[in-house]
KEPA-478683 format. One record per residue (C-alpha): residue in three letters; x, y, z. Coordinates in steps of 0.5 Angstrom, whole numbers, plus 500, padded with zeros to 3 digits. Example, Ala and Ser with C-alpha at 12.3 -4.5 7.8 and 13.67 -1.06 7.14 Angstrom:
ALA525491516;SER527498514;
END
This chain:
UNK912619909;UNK914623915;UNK918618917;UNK922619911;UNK922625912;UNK925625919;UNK930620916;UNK932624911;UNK933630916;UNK936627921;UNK945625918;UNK945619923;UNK939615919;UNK941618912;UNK940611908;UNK945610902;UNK940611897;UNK932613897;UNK928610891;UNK922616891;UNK914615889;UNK912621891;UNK915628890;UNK920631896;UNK915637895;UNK908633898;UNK912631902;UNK915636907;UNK908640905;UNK905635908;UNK910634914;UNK909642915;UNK901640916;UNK902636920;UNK907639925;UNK913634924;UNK918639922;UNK918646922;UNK916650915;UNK922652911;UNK919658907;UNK919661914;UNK925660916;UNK930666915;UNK935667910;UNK941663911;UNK938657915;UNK937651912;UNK939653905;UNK941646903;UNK934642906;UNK930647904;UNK933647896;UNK932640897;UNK926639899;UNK922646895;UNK923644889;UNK920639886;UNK925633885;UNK925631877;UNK929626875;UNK933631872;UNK935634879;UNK936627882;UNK941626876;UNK945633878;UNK945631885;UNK947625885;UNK952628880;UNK954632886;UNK955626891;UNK959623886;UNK964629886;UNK965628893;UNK961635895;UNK959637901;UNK952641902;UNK953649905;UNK953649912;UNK955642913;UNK963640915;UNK962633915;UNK962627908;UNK955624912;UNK952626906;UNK957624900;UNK954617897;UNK947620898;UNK943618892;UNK936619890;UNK932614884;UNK926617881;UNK922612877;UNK920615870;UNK913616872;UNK915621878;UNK916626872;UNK908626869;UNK907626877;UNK909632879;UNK907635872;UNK899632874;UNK901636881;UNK903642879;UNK897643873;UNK893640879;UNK895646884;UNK892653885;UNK896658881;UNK897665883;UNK893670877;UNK899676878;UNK898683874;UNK903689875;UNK901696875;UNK907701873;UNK912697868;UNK919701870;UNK925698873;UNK923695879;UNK918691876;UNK923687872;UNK926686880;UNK920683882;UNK918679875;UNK925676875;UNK924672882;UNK916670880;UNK920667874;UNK922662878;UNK916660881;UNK912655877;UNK905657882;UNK905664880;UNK902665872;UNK903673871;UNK899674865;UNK897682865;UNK901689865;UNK898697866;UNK903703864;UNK901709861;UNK908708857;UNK906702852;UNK913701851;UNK915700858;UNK911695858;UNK913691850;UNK919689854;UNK917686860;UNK911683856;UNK917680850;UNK922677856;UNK916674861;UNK911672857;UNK905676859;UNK899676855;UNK896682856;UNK898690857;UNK893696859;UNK894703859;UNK888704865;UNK890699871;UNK883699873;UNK880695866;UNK885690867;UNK883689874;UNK876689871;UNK877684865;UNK883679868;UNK881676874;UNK887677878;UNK889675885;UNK895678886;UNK898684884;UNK905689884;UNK904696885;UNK910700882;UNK908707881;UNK911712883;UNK911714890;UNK904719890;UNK901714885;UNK902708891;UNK895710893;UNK890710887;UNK892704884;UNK893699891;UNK886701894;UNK883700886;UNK887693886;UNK885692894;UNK877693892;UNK878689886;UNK880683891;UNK886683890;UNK892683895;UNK897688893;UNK905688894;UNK906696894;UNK914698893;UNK917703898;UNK915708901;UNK908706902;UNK905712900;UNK907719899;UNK904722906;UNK902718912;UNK894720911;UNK896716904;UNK899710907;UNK892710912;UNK887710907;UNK891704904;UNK891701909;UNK884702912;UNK882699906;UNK886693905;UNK882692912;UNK876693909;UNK876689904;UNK879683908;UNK885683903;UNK893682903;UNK897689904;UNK905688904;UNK910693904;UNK916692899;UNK921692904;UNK926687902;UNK932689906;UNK928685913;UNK928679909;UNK937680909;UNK941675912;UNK945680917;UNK938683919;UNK934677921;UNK942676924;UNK941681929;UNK934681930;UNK934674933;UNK939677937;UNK935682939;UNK929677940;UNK934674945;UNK936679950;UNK943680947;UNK942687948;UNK937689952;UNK934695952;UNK935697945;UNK937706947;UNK940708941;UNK941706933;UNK945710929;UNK942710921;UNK946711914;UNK945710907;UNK949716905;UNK952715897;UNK958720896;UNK955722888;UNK949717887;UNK943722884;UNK938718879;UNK940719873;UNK933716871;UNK926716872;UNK923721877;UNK928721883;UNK929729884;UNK922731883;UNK919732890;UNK911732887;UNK912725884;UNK917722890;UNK915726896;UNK923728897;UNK929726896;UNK935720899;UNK931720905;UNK924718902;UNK928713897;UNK934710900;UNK934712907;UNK927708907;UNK931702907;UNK935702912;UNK931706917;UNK925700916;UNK930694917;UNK933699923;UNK926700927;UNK924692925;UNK931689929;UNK928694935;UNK922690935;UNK918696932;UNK917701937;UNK912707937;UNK915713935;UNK913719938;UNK917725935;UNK922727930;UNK927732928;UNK931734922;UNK934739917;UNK936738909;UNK940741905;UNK940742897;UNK947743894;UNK950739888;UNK943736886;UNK940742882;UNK946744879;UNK949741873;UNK952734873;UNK958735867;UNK962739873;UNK965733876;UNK966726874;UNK962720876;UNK958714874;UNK952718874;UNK952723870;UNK946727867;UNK941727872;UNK936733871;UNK939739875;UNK933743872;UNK927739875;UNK931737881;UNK928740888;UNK929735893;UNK935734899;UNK941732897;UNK943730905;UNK938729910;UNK939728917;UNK935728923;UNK933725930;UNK926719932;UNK925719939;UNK920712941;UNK915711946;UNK920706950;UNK926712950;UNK930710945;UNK933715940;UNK934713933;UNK939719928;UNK939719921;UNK943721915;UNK941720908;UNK945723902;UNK945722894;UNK951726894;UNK956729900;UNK963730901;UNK965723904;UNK970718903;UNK965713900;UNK958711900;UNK955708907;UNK950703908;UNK949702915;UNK946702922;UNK948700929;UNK945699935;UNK947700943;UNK943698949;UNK944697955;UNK947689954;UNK950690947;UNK950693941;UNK951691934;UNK953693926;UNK950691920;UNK955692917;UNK960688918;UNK954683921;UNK957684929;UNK955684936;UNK959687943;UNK958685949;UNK961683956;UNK962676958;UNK967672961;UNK971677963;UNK972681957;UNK969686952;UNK967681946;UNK966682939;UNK962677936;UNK961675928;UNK957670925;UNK961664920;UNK956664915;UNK950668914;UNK948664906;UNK947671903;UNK948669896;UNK944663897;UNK938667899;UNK938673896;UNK933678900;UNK930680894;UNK928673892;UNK925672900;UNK920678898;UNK917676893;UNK917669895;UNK914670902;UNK909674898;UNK907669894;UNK906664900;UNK903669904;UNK897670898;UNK897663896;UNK898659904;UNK897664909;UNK903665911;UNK906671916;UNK909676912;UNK914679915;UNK912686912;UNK905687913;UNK902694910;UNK902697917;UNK909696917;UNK910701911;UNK905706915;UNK910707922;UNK915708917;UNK911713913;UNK909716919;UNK916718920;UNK918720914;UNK913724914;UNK914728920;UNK922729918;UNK919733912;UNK915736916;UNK920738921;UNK925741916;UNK919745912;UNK919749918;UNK926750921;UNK928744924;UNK923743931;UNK922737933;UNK915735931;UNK910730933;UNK908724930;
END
């Protein structure tokens, strides 16, 4: 089988038509065992999307008929400038369907439940939905009508008011943690002595001291602890840290971090409540991209931080300007609008931050870039600066497959494999409590003055 998988691989040696008595699936599982080729599921977004299309789904005779349908139409495959590949064909004999059915009841299957049922739980169901080794069969909310809705579209059998007596009646391998940010602890460290391995979303924790018990007790209990930071798993990320893998910045002595919204103050949900969410647009959007910035740097030791916030649009009543918005609960709202500070790292760079649910700017800002003592970067446009040939050179990636695979997607399936296959993750819990440290010591450093604290 690996030869017919090194053919189908290898352009040069594609034969005209493939007759199947095996799923492509076992397969390249296979040929990944046995060192043939390198695992797909591994390779960040943007690289093989074709093959890795091909190959992850299991190839039913329905999919072979919309391939060969595509063959037949002259198309190309993304990433391919070539017609190698056109009258390409794939047969599958009708026994191969019952097959891979057998297979697929055949295989282990991931047991999921859900603690917390708010939004970003039907962003981490949606994607599982895809998966035909994923059953999530059960739900805790204290609201039982956030949970009848996801239950009704996804099918999930159970629903619990108490997280800790679903853990105890279903059996669970795997679960989300979607609480709120100071309910990330309780719920991840009960799943954990459970024995089930936890996917907690953003921040980690409310407090570094959180984050530490987390993770000591995902240690003790030998479980899976994953951070939910989705944006390292993003195309132009994984693009400039393989760069910075590469040496093409060097020593990486300066980031500048932004994720700045001119009127995006949560109208929903408890965003602006600095009791449930331990801060503002630092906590929960700036999250985001200081990790994917510290993640391109190698994830440094941070030593000390600095940083000042301010609160002046938030607690004031949202109908005085027009914006998409509106009606956010100004009587509550006690967090920063604006936060901006400075991280300082065991290796001496420096990294600055702004994060912002509403400031006077000319439109919202989502970015970081990056200076080092042989290039530097941006994440948005995706770009790298250097100096060679003579000449001060801006570099831009052609294609990057962004579309084709969605970060989020990339989360929640890694997630999956790691659980199931015992593959790296790419945000294990340790992750989330060096960025947790941070924030922590930014909060820190505003609550008294601005002074540079250490961490």
């Amino acid at each position: 089988m690996g030869c017919w998988l090194a053919n189908l691989l290898d352009p040069r040696i594609r034969p005209a038509a493939l007759t199947l008595p095996f799923t492509p699936l076992q397969v390249y599982r296979e040929a990944v065992e046995n060192g043939l080729v390198p695992d797909l599921q591994l390779v960040p977004a943007g690289v093989a999307g074709w093959h890795r299309d091909l190959l992850a789904d299991s190839m039913t005779t329905s999919r072979a008929a919309e391939f060969n349908d595509s063959m037949a139409a002259g198309f190309t495959p993304p990433g391919r400038t070539d017609s190698r590949a056109q009258g390409m064909r794939f047969e599958v004999k009708p026994e191969d369907g019952k097959r891979d059915m057998a297979r697929r009841t055949s295989r282990r299957t991931l047991r999921y439940g859900f603690i917390g049922a708010g939004g970003i739980a039907g962003a981490h169901l949606r994607e599982l939905a895809k998966r035909d080794d994923v059953e999530v069969v059960a739900m805790a909310d204290i609201s039982e009508e956030a949970i009848s809705g996801h239950r009704e579209r996804f099918g999930i059998s159970a629903g619990y008011e108490d997280w800790n007596e679903m853990l105890a009646a279903e059996g669970l391998d795997a679960v989300s943690v979607c609480t709120p940010n100071n309910l990330h602890e309780q719920p991840t460290i009960d799943a954990l002595k459970a024995g089930c391995d936890v996917l907690c979303e953003k921040p980690l924790a409310d407090s570094a001291e959180a984050g530490e018990r987390m993770v000591a007790a995902a240690r003790e209990a030998g479980r899976k602890l994953v951070i939910g930071f989705q944006y390292r798993y993003n195309a132009r990320t994984q693009f400039l840290r393989r760069a910075a893998d590469g040496g093409q910045f060097g020593n990486i002595l300066y980031a500048s971090v932004k994720a700045l919204r001119r009127r995006g103050i949560p109208n929903w949900g408890v965003f602006g409540r600095k009791e449930l969410q331990g801060g503002g647009p630092l906590i929960d959007i700036g999250v985001h991209v200081l990790e994917m910035t510290h993640y391109t740097m190698g994830s440094p030791v941070p030593v000390s931080a600095c940083a000042d916030m301010f609160t002046y649009i938030g607690n004031k009543p949202s109908n005085r300007i027009e914006s998409a918005w509106k009606g956010w609960d100004h009587r509550t709202y006690d967090v920063e609008d604006l936060a901006v500070g400075r991280i300082r790292f065991d290796n001496g760079a420096v990294v600055h931050i702004e994060a912002a649910f509403a400031a006077h700017i000319a439109g919202d800002d989502w970015n970081f870039t990056l200076m080092g003592d042989k290039g530097g970067a941006s994440w948005d446009p995706p770009q790298i600066f250097r100096d060679e040939h003579g000449h001060m050179v801006n570099k831009t990636p052609a294609w990057l497959g962004e579309k084709q695979n969605p970060m989020f997607q990339g989360k929640m399936f890694n997630f999956v494999e790691h659980c199931l296959h015992d593959r790296p993750t790419l945000a294990p819990g340790e992750d989330g409590l060096a960025v947790q440290r941070m924030l922590d010591a930014l909060y820190r450093s505003a609550e008294n003055g601005g002074g540079e604290v250490a961490i």
